[in-house]
C-alpha positions in Angstrom: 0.0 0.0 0.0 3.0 2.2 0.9 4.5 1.3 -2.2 1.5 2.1 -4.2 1.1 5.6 -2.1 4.5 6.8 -3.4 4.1 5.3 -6.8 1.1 8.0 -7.0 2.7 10.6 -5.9 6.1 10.0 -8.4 3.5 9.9 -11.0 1.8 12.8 -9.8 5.3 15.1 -9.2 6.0 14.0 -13.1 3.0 14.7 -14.8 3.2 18.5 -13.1 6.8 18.4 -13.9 5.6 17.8 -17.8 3.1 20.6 -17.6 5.4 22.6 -16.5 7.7 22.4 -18.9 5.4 21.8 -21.9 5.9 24.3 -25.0 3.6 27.2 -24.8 2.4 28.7 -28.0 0.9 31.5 -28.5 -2.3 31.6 -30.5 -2.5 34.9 -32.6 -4.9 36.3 -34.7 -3.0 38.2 -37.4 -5.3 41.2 -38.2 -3.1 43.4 -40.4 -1.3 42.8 -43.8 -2.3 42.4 -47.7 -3.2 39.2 -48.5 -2.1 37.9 -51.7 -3.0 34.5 -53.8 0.0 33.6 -56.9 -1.7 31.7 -59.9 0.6 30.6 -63.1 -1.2 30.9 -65.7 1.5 31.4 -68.9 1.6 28.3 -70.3 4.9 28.7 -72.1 6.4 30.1 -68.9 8.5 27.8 -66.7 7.8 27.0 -63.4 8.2 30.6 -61.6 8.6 31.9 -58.1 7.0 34.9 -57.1 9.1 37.7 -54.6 8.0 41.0 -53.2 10.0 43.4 -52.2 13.2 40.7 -52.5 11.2 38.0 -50.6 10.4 35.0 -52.1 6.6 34.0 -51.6 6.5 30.5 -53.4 8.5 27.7 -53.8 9.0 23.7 -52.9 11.2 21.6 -51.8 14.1 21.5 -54.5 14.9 18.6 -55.9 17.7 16.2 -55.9 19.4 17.3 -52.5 21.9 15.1 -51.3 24.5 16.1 -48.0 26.8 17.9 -50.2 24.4 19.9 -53.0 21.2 21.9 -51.8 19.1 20.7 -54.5 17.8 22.3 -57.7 15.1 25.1 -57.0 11.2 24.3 -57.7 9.0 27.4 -58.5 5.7 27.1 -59.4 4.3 25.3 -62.0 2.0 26.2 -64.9 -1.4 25.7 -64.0 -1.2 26.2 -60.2 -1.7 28.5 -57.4 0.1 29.5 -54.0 -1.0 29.0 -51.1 -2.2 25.7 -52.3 -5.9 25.6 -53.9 -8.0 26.0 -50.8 -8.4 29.4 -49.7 -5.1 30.8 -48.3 -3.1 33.7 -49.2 0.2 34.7 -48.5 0.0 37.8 -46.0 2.2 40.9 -47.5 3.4 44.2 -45.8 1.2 46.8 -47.1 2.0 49.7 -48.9 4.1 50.2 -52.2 6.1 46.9 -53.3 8.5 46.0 -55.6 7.6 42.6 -57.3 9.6 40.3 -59.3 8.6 36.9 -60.9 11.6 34.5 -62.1 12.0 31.1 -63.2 15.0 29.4 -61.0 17.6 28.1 -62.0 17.5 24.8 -63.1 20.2 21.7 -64.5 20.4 23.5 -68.2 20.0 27.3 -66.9 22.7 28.2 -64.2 21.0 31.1 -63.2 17.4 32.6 -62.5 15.6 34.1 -65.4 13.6 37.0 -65.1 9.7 36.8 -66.3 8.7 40.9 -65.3 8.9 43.0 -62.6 5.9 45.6 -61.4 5.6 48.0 -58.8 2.5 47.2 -57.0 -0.1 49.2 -54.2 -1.3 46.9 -51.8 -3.6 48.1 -48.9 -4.1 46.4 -45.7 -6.3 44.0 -45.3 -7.8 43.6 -48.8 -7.5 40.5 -50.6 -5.9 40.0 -54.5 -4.8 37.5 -56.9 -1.9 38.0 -58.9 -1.3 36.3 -61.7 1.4 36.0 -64.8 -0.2 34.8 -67.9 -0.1 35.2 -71.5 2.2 33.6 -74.0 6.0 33.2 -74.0 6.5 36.4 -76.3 4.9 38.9 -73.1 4.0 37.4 -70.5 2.5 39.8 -68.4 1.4 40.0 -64.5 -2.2 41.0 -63.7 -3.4 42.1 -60.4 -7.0 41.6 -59.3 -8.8 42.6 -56.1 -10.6 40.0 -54.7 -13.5 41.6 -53.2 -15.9 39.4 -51.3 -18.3 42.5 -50.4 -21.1 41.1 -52.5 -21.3 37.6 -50.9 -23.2 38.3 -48.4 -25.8 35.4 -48.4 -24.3 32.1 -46.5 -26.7 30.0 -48.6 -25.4 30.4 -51.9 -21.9 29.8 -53.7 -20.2 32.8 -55.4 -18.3 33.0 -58.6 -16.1 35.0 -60.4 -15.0 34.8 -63.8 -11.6 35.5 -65.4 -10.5 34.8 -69.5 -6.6 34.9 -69.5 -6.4 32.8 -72.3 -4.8 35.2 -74.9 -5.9 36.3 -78.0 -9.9 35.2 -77.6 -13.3 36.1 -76.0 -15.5 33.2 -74.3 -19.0 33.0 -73.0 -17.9 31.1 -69.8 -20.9 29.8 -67.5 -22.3 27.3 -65.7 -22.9 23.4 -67.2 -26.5 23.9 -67.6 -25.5 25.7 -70.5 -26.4 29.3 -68.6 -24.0 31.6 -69.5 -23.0 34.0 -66.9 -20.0 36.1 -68.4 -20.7 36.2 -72.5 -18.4 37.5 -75.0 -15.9 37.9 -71.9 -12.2 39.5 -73.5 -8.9 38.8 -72.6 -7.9 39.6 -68.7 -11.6 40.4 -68.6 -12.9 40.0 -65.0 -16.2 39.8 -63.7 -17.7 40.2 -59.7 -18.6 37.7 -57.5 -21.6 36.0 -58.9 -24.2 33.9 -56.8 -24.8 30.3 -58.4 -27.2 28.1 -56.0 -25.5 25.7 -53.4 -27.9 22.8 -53.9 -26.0 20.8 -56.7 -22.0 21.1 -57.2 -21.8 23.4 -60.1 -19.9 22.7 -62.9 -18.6 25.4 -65.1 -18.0 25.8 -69.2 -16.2 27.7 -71.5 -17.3 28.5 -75.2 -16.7 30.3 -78.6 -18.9 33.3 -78.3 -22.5 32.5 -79.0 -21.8 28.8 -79.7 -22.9 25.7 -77.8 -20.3 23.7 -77.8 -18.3 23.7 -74.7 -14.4 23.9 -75.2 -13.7 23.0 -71.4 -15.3 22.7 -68.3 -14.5 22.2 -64.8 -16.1 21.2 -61.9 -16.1 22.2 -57.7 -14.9 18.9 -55.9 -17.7 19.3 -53.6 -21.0 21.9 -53.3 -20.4 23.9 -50.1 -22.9 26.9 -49.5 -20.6 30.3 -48.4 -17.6 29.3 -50.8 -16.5 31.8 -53.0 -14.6 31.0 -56.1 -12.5 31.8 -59.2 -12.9 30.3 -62.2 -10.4 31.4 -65.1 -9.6 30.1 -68.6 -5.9 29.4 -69.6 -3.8 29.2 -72.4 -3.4 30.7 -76.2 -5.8 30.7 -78.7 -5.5 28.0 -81.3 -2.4 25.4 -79.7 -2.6 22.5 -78.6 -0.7 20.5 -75.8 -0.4 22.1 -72.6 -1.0 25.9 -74.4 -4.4 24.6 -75.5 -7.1 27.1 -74.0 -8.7 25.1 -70.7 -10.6 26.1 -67.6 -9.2 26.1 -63.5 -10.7 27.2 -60.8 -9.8 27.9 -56.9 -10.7 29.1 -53.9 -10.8 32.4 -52.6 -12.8 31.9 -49.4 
């Protein structure tokens, strides 16, 4: 019983000890900053990394590392966004920046190559997405604000629409064959759209006043509240991985 008594109390001393000495960390609730989402959408381009004001704001683990050589760089890829596709963003110090976009170096170019450069007003706490597209011969970078001011009612799913592939216009819409951005241009951008929640939308992009989709794409799952970006990539009349298709991701 005596045994048992200080077996306790051992048990006791260490568990208090361990509380004691646990790692404490803090929980914070960031409330200042511009927050920024980096898509890829250049299809000639090479993967790319994205740096503001000389800090780099995408990237992965590079490639080949072994004890004695850090690895080749990964930027993004084509096709992609950063953070990730569910609805994060990269928090930015607001204010004037200087923005770069590069592709890294890699095992047949020993040094970065520049892919444009933009000055860039950011104000604190409003949300954009920042994209390069276009093809290889100008690329170009295109800043949108993503303003969620409109989706306002929790029962429905919001949408915005964006053409970046270059050199045509698209009625782009929803599956049903609704369309709800027609004869949209090149780095044309719509406002948040409601679509209803009850069925998990699937959305289409076509030659203006045609019915014949040339893409579609469609939300993994219906979730009422979500608001979204859909966008069209590519180059008018290629094929491969330039031929025009549809993403989308999430902005909230």
């Amino acid at each position: 019983m005596f045994k048992n008594i200080i077996y306790i109390l051992l048990a006791s001393v260490l568990f208090i000890s361990c509380e004691k000495n646990a790692l404490q960390l803090p929980i914070e609730t960031i409330t200042t900053g511009a927050r920024i989402k980096f898509i890829h959408a250049a299809p000639d381009t090479p993967p790319v990394d994205f740096y503001i004001n000389g800090a780099k704001f995408t990237g992965f683990t590079p490639t080949g590392a072994t004890s004695t050589f850090a690895g080749n760089p990964v930027g993004l890829p084509y096709n992609t966004t950063s953070p990730s596709f569910a609805s994060n963003y990269a928090i930015v110090t607001p204010g004037t920046v200087s923005l770069s976009v590069t592709a890294p170096a890699t095992t047949t170019a020993a040094s970065a190559t520049a892919v444009g450069s933009q000055s860039l007003t950011l104000e604190d706490n409003k949300y954009y997405s920042l994209f390069v597209a276009g093809p290889t011969t100008k690329p170009e970078l295109l800043l949108v604000n993503d303003d969620f001011s409109a989706a306002i009612d929790p029962t429905k799913i919001y949408v915005r629409f964006i053409n970046l592939t270059s050199g045509q216009n698209y009625d782009i819409g929803l599956g049903t064959g609704t369309i709800l951005a027609p004869n949209l241009a090149y780095k044309g951008v719509t406002g948040f759209i409601a679509v209803d929640a009850n069925t998990v939308p699937t959305f289409t992009f076509r030659l203006p006043g045609s019915a014949t989709n040339v893409g579609t794409v469609t939300l993994g799952a219906t979730s009422s509240g979500r608001v979204l970006t859909v966008f069209t990539r590519g180059v008018a009349g290629r094929t491969g991985t330039p031929a025009p298709g549809i993403n989308l991701y999430v902005n909230r």
